[in-house]
N, CA, C and O atoms as a printed pandas DataFrame, in Angstrom:
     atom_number atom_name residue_name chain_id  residue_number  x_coord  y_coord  z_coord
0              1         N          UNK        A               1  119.195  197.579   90.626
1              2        CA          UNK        A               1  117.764  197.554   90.814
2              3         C          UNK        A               1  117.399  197.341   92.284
3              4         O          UNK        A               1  116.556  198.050   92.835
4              5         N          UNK        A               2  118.060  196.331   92.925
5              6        CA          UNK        A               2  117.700  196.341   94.440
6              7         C          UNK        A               2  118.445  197.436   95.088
7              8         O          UNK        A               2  118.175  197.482   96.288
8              9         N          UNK        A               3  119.240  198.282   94.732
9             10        CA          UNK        A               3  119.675  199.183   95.139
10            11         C          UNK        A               3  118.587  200.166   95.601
11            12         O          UNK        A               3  118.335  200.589   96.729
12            13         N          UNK        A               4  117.951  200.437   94.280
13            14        CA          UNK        A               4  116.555  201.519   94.052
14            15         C          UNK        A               4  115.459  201.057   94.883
15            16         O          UNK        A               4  114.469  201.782   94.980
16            17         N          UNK        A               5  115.504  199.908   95.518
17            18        CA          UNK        A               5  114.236  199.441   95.592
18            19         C          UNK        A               5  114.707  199.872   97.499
19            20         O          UNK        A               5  114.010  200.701   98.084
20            21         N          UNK        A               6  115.640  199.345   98.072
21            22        CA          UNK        A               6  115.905  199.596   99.590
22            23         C          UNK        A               6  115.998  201.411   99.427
23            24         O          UNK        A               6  115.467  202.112  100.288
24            25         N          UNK        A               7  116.479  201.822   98.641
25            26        CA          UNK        A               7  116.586  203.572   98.685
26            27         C          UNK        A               7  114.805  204.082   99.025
27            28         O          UNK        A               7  114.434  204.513  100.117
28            29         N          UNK        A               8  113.790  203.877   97.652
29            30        CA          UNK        A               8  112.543  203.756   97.786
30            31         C          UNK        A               8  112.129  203.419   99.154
31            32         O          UNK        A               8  111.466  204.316   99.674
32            33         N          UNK        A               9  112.308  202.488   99.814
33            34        CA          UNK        A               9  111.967  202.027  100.510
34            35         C          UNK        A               9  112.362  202.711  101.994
35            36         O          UNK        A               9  111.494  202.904  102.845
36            37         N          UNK        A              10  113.263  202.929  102.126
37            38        CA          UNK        A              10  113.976  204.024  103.234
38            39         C          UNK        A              10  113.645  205.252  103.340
39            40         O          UNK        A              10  113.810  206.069  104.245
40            41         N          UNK        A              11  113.070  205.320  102.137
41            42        CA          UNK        A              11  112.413  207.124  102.172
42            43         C          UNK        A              11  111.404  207.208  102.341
43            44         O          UNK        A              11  111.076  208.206  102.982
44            45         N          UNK        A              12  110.445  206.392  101.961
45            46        CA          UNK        A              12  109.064  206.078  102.761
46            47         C          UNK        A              12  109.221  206.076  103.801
47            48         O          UNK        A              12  108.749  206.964  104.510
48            49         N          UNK        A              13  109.859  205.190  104.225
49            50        CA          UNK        A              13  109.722  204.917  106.146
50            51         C          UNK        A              13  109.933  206.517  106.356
51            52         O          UNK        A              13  108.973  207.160  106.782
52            53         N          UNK        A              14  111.171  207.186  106.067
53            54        CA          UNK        A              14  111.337  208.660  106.576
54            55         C          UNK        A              14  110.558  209.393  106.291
55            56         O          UNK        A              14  110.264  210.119  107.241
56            57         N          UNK        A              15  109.882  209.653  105.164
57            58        CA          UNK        A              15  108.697  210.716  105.125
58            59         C          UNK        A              15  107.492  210.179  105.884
59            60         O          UNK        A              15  106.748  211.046  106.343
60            61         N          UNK        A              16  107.107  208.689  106.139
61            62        CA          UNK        A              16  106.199  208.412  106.820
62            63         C          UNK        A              16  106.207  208.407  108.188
63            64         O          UNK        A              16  105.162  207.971  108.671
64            65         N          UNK        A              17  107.276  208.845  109.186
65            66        CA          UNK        A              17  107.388  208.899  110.455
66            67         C          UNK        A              17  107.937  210.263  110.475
67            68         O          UNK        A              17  107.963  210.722  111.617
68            69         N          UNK        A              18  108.422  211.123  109.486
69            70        CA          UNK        A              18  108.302  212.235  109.966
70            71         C          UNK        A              18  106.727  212.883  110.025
71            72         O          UNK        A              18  106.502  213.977  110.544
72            73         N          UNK        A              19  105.990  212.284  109.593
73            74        CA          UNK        A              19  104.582  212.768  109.760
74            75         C          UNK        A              19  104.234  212.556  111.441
75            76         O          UNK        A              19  103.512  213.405  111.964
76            77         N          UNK        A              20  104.647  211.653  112.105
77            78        CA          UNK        A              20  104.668  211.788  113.321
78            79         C          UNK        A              20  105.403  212.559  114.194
79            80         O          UNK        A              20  106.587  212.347  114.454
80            81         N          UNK        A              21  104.624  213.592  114.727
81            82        CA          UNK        A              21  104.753  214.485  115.187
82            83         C          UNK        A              21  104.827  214.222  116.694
83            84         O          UNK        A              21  103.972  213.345  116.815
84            85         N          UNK        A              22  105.391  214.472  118.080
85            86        CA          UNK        A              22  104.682  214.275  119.488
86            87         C          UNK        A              22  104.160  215.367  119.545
87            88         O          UNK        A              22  104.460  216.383  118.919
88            89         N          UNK        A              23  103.105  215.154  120.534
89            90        CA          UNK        A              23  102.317  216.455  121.247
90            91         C          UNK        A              23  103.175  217.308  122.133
91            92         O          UNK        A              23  104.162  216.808  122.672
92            93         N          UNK        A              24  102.951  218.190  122.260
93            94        CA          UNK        A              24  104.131  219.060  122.850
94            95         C          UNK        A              24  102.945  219.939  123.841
95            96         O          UNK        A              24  101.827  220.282  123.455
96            97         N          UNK        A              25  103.374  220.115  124.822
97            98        CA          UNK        A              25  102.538  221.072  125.749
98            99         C          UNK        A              25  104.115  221.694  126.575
99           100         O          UNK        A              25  104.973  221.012  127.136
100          101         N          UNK        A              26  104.081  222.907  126.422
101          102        CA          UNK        A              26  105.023  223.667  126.809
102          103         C          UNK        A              26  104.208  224.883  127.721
103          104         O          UNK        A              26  103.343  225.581  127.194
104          105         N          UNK        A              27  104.647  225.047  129.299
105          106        CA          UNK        A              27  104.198  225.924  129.780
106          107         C          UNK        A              27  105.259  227.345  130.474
107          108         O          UNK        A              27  106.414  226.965  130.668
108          109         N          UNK        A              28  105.188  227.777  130.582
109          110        CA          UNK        A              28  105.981  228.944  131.407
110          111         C          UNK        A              28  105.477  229.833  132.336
111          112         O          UNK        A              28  104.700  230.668  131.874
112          113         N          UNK        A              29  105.697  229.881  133.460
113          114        CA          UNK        A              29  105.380  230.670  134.290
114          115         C          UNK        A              29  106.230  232.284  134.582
115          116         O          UNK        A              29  107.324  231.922  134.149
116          117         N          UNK        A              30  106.374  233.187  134.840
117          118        CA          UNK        A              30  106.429  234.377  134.347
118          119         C          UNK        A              30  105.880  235.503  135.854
119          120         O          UNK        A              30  106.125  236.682  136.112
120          121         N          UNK        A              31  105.309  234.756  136.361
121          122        CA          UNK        A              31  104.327  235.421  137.208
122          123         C          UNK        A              31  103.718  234.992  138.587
123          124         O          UNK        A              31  102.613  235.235  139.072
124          125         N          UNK        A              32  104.939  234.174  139.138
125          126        CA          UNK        A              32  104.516  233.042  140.425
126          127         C          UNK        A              32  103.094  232.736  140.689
127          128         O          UNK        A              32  102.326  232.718  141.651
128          129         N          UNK        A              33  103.079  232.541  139.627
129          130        CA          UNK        A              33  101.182  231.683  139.845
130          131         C          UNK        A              33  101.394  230.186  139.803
131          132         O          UNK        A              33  102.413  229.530  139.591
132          133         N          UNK        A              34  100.179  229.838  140.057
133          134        CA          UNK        A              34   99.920  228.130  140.123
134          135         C          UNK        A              34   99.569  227.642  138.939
135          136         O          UNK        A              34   98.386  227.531  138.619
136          137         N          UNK        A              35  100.643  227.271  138.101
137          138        CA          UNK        A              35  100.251  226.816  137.026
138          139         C          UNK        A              35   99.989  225.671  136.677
139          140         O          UNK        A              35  100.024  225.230  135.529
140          141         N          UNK        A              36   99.639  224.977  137.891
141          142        CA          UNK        A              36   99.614  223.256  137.742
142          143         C          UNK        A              36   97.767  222.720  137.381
143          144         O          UNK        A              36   97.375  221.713  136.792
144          145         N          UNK        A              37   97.089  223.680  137.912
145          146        CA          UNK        A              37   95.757  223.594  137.612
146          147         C          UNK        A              37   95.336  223.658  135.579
147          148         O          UNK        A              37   94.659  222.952  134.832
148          149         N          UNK        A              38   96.228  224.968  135.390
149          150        CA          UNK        A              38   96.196  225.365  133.450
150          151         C          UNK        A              38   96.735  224.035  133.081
151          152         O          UNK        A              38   96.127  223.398  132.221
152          153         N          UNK        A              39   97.997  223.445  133.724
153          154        CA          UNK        A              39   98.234  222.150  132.978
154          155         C          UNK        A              39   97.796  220.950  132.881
155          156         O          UNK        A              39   98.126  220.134  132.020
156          157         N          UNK        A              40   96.713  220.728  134.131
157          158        CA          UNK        A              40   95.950  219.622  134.011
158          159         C          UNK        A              40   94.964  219.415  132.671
159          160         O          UNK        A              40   94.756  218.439  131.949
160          161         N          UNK        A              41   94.408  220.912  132.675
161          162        CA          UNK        A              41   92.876  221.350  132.370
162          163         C          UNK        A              41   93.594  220.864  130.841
163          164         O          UNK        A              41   93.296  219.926  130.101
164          165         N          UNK        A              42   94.455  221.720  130.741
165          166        CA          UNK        A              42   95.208  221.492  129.115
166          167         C          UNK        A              42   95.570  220.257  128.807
167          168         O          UNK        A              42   95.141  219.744  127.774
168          169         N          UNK        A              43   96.184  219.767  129.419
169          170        CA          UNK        A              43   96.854  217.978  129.029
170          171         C          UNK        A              43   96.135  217.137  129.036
171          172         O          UNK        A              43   96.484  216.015  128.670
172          173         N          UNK        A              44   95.011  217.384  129.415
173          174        CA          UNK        A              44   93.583  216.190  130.065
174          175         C          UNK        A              44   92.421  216.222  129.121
175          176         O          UNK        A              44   91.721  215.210  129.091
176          177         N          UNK        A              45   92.049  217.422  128.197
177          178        CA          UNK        A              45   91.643  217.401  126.844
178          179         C          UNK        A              45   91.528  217.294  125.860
179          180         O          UNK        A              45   91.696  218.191  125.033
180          181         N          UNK        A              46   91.139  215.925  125.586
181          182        CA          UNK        A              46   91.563  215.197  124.667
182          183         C          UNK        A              46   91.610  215.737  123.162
183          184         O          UNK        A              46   92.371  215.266  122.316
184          185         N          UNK        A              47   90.783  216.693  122.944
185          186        CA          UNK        A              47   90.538  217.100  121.786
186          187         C          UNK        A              47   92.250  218.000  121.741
187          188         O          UNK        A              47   92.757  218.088  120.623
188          189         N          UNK        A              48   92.902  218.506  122.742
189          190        CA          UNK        A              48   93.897  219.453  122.285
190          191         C          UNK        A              48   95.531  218.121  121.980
191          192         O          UNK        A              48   95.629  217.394  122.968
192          193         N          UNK        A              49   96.191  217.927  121.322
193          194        CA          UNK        A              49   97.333  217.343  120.693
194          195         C          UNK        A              49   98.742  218.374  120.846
195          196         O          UNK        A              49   99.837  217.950  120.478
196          197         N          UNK        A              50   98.548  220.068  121.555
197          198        CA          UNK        A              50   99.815  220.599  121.972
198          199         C          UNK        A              50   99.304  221.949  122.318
199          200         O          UNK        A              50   98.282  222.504  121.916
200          201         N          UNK        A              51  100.286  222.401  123.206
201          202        CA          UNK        A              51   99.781  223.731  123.484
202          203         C          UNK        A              51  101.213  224.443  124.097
203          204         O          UNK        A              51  102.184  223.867  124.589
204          205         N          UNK        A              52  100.967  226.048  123.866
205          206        CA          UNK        A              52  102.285  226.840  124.939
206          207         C          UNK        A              52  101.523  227.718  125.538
207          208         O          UNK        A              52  100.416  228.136  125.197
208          209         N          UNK        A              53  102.406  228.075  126.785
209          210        CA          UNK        A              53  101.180  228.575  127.250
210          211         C          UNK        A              53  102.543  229.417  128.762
211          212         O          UNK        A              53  103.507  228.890  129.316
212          213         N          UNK        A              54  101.959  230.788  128.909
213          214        CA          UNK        A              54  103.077  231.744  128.819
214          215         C          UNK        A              54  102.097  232.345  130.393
215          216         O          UNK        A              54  100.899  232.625  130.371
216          217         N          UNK        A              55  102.838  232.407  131.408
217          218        CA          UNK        A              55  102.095  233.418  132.507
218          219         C          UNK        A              55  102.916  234.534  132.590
219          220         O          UNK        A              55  104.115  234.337  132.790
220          221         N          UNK        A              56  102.535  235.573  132.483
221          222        CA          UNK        A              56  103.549  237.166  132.619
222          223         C          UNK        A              56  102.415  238.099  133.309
223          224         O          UNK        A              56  101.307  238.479  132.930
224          225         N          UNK        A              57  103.034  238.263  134.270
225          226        CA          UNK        A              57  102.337  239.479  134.906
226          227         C          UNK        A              57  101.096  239.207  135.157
227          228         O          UNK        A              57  100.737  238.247  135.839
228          229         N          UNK        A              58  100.229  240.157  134.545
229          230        CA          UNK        A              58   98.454  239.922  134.675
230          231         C          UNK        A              58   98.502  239.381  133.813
231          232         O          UNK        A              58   97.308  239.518  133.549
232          233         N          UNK        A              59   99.118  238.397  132.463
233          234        CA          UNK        A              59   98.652  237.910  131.749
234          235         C          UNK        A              59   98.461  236.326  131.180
235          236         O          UNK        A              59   99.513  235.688  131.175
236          237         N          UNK        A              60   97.475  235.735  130.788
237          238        CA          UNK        A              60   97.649  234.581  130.256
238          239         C          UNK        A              60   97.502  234.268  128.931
239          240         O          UNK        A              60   96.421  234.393  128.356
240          241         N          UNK        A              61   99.071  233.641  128.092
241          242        CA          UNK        A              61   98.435  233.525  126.670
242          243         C          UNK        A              61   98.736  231.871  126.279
243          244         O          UNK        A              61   99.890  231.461  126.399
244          245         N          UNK        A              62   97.929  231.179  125.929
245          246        CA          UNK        A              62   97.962  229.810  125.489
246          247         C          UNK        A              62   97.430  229.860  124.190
247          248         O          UNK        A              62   96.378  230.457  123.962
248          249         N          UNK        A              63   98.103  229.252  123.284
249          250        CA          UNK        A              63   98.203  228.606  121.653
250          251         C          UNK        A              63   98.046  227.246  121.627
251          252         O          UNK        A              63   98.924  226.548  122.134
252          253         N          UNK        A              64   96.818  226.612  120.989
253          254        CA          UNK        A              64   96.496  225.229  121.368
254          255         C          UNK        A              64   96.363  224.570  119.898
255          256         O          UNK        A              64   95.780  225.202  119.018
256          257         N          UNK        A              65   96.924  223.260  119.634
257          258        CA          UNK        A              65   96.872  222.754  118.258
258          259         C          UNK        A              65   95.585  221.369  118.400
259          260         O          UNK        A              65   95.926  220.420  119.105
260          261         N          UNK        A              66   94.496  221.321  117.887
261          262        CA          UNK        A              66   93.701  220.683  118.256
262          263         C          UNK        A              66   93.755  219.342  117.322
263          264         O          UNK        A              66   94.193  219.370  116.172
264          265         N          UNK        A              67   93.324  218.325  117.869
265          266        CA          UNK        A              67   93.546  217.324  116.879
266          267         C          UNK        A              67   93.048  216.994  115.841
267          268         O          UNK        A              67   91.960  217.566  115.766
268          269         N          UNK        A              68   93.282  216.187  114.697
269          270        CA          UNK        A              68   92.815  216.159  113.090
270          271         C          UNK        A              68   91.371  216.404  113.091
271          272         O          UNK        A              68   90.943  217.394  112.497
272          273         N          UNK        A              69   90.315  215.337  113.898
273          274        CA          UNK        A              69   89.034  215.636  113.740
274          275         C          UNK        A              69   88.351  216.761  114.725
275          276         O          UNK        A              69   87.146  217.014  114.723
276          277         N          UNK        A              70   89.292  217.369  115.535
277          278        CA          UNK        A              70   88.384  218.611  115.939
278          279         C          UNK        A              70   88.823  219.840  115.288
279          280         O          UNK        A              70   88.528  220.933  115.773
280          281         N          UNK        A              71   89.416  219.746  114.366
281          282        CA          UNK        A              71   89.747  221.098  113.572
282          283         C          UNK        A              71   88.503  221.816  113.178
283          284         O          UNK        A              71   88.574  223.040  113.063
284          285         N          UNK        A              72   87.341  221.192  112.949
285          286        CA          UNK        A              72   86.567  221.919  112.272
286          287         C          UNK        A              72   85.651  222.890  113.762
287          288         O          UNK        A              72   84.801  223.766  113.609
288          289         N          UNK        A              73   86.055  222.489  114.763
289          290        CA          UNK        A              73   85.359  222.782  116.298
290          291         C          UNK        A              73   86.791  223.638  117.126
291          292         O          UNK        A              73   86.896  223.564  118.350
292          293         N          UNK        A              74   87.698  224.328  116.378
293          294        CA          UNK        A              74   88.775  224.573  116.943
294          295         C          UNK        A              74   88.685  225.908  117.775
295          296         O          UNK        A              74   89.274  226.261  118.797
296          297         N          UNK        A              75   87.399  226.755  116.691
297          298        CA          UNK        A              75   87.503  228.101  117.983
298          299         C          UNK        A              75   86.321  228.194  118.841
299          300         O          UNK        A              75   86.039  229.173  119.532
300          301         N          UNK        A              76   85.418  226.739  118.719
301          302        CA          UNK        A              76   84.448  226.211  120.370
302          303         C          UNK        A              76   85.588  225.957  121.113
303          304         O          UNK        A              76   85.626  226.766  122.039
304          305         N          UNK        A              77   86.751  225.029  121.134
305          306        CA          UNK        A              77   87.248  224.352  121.962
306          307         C          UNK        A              77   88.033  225.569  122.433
307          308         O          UNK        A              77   87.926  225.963  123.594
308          309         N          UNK        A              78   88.893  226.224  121.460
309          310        CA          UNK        A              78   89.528  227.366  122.712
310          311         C          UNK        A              78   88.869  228.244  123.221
311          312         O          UNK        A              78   89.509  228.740  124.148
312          313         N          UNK        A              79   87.214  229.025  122.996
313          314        CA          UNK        A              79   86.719  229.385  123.503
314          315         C          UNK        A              79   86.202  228.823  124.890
315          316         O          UNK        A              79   85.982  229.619  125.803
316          317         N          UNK        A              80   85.953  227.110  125.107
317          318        CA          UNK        A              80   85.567  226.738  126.213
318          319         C          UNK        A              80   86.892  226.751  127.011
319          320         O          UNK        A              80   86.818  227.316  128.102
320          321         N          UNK        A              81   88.182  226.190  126.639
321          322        CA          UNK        A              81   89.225  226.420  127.349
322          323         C          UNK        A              81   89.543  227.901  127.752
323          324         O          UNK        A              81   90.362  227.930  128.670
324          325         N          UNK        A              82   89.232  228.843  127.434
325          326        CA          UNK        A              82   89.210  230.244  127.920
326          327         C          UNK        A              82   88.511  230.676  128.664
327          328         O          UNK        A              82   88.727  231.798  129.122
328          329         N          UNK        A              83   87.400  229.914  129.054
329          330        CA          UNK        A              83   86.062  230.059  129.677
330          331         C          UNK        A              83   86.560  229.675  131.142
331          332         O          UNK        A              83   86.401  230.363  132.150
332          333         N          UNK        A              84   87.363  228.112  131.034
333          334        CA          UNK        A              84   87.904  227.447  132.311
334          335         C          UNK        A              84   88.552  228.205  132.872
335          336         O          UNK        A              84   88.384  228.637  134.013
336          337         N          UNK        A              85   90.009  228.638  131.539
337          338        CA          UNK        A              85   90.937  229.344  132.372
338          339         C          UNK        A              85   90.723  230.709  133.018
339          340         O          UNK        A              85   91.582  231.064  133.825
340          341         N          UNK        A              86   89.699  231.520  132.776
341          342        CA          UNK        A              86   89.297  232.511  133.373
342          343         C          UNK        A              86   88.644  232.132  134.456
343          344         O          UNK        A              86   88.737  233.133  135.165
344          345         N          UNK        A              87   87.880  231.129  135.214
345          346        CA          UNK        A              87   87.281  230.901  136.444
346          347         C          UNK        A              87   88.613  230.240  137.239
347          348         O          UNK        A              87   88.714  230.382  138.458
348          349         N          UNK        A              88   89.583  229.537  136.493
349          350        CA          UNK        A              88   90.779  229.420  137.148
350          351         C          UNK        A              88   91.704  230.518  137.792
351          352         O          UNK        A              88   92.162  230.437  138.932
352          353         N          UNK        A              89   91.934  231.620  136.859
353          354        CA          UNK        A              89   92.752  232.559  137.220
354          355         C          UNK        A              89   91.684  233.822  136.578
355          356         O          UNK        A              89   91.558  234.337  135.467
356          357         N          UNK        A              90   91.042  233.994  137.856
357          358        CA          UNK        A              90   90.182  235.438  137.623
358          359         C          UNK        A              90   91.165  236.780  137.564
359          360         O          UNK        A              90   91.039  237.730  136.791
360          361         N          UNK        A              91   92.051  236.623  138.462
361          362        CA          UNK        A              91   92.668  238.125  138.240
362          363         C          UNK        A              91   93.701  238.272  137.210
363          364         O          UNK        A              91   94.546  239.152  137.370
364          365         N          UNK        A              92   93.749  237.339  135.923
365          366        CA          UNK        A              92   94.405  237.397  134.762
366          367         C          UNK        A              92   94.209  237.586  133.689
367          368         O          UNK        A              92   93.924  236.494  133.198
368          369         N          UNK        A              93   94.178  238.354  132.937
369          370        CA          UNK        A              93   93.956  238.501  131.657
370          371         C          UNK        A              93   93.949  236.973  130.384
371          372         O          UNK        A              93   94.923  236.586  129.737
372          373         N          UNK        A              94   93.016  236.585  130.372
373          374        CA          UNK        A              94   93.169  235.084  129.141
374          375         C          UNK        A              94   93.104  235.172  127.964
375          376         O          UNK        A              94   92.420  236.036  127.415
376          377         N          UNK        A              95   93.807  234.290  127.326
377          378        CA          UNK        A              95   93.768  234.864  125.667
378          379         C          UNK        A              95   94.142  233.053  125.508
379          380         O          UNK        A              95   94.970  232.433  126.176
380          381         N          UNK        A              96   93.113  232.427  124.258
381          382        CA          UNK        A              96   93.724  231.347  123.890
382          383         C          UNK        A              96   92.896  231.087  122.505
383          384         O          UNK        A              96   91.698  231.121  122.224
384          385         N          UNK        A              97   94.081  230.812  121.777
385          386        CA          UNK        A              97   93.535  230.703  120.406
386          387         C          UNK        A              97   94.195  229.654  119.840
387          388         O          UNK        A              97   95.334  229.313  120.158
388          389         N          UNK        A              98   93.447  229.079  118.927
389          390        CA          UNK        A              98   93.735  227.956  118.086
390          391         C          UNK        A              98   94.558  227.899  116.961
391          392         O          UNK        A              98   94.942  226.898  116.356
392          393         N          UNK        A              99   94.845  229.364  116.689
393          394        CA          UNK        A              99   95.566  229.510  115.714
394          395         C          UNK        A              99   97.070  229.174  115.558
395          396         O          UNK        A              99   97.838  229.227  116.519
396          397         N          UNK        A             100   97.398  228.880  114.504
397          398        CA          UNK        A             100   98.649  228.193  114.454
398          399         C          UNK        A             100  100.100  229.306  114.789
399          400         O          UNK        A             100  101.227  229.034  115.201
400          401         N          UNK        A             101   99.510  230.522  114.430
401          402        CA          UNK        A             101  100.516  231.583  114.184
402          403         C          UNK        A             101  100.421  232.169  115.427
403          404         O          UNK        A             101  101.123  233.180  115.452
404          405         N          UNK        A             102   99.759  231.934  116.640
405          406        CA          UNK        A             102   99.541  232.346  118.064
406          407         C          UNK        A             102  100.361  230.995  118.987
407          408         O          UNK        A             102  101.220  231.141  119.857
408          409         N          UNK        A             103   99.896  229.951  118.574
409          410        CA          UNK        A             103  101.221  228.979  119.418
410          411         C          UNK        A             103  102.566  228.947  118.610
411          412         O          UNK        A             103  103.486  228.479  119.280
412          413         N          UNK        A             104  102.912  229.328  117.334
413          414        CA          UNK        A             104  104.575  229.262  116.905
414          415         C          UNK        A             104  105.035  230.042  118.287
415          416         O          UNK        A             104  105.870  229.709  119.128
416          417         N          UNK        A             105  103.994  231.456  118.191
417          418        CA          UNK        A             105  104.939  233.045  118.641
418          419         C          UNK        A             105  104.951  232.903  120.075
419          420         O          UNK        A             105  105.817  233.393  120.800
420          421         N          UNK        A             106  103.529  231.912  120.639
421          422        CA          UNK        A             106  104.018  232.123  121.803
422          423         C          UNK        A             106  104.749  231.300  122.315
423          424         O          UNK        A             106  105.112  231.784  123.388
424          425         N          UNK        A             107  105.606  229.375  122.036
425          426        CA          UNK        A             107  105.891  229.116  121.728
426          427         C          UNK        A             107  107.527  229.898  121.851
427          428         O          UNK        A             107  108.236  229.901  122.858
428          429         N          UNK        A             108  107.834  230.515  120.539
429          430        CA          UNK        A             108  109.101  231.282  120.197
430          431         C          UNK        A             108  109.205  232.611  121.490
431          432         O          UNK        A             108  110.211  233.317  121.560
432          433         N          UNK        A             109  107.857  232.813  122.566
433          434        CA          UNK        A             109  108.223  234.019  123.306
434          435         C          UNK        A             109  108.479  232.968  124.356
435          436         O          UNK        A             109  109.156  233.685  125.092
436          437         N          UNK        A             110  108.438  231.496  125.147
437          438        CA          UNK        A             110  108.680  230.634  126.200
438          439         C          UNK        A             110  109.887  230.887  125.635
439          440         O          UNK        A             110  110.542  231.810  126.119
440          441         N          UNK        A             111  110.329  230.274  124.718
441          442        CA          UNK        A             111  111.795  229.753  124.234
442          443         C          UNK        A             111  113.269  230.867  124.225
443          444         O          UNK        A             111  114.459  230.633  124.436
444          445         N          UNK        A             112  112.674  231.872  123.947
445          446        CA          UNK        A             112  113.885  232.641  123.451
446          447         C          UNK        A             112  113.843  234.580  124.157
447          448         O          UNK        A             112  114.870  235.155  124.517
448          449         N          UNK        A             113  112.860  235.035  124.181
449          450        CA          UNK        A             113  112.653  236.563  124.956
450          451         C          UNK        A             113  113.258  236.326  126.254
451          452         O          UNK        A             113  113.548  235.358  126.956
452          453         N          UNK        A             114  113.327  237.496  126.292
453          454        CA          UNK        A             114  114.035  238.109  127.472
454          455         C          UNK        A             114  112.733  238.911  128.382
455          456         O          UNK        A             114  111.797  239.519  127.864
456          457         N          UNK        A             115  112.952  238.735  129.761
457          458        CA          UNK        A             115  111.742  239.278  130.417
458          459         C          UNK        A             115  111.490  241.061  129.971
459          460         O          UNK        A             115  110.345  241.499  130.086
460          461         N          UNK        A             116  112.358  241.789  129.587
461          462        CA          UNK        A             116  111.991  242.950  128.775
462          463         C          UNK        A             116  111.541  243.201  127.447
463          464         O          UNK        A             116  111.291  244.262  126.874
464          465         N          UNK        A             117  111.500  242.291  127.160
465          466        CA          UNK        A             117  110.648  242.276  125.472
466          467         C          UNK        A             117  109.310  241.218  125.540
467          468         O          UNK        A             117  108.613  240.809  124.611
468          469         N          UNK        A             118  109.253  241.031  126.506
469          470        CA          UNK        A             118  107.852  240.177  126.381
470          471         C          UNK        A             118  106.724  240.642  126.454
471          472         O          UNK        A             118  105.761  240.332  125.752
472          473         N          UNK        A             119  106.778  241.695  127.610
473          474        CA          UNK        A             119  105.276  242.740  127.733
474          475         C          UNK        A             119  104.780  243.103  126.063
475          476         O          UNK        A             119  103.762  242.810  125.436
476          477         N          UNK        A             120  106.060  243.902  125.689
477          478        CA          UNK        A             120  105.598  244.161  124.164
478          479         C          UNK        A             120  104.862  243.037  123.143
479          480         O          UNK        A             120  103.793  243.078  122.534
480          481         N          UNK        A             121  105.856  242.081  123.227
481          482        CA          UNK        A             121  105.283  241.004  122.461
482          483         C          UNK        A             121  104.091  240.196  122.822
483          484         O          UNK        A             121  103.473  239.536  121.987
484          485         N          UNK        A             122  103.820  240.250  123.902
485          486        CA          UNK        A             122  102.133  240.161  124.804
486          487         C          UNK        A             122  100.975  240.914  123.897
487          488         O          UNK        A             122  100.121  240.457  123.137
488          489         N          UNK        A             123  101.325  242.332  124.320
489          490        CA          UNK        A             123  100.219  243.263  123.360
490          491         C          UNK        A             123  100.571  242.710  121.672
491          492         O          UNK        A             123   99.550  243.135  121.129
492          493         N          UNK        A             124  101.039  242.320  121.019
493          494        CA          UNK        A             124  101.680  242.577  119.727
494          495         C          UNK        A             124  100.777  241.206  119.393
495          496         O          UNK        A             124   99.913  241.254  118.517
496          497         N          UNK        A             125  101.008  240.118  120.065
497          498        CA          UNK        A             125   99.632  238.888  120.612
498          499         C          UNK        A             125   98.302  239.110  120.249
499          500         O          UNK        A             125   97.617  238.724  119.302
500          501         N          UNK        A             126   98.064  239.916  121.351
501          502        CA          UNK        A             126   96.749  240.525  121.640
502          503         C          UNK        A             126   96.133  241.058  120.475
503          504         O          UNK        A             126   94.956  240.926  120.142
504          505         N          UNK        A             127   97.359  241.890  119.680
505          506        CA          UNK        A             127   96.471  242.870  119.199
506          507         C          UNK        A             127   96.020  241.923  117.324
507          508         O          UNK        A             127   94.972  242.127  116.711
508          509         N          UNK        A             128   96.953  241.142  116.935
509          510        CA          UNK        A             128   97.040  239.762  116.368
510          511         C          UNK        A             128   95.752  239.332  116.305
511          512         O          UNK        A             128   95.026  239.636  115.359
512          513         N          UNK        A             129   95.138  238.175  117.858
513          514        CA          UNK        A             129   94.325  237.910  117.814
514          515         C          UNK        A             129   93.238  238.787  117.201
515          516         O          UNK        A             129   92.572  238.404  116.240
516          517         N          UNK        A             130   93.073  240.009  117.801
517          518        CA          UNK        A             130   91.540  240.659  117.925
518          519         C          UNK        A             130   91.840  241.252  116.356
519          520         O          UNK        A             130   90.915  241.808  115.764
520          521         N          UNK        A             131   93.216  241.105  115.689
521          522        CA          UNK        A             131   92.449  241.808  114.300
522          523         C          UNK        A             131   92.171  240.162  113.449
523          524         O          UNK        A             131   91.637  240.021  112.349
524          525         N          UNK        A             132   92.552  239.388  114.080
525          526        CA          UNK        A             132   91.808  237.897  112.733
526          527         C          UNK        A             132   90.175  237.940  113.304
527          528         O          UNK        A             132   89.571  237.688  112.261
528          529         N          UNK        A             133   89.392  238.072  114.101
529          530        CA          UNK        A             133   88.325  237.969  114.342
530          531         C          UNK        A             133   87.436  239.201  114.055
531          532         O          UNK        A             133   86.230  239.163  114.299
């Protein structure tokens, strides 16, 4: 019986701290730009809890996970963060969405692509976003 009871008890603790997650902000540069300005703007908003965020060429793509109570304000907040990052980097293309399936991929394109498969997977992004809206 006290066997069951420390087992019980050990698995709580583990399912209850795997719920703790850290914030993760992952950036990549791609494109010798200054990316120290995107990481302030990003890490310093409180409402965002993680983000990736990819510079290639003319392009900028950031995937932002917003925290529990701004979920319901998630595509104001990346719309205003898109707003910044375009007066930040005017001659770049910006793309930032809240969606969960836009920071895995971009995310999985920092981590693992090769600089010849990324252009593709950029548009493949792009074209993602503009068909959920």
């Amino acid at each position: 019986m006290i066997i069951i009871r420390h087992l019980l008890l050990f698995l709580s603790l583990v399912f209850l701290l795997a719920g703790c997650v850290p914030n993760e902000f992952r950036f990549e540069n791609r494109a010798n730009q200054n990316i120290s300005q995107a990481e302030v703007l990003v890490k310093e908003d409180e409402r965002i809890k993680g983000a990736a965020a990819l510079f290639y060429d003319d392009h900028l793509i950031v995937g932002i996970r917003v925290k529990t109570f701004s979920r319901f304000n998630k595509t104001k907040i990346a719309s205003e963060l898109e707003t910044s990052l375009k007066e930040l980097y005017p001659e770049l293309s910006v793309l930032v969405s809240a969606d969960s399936k836009i920071l895995t991929e971009t995310t999985k394109l920092i981590l693992t692509s090769k600089d010849e498969d990324v252009k593709e997977d950029i548009h493949e992004l792009i074209a993602l976003v503009e068909e959920q809206t």
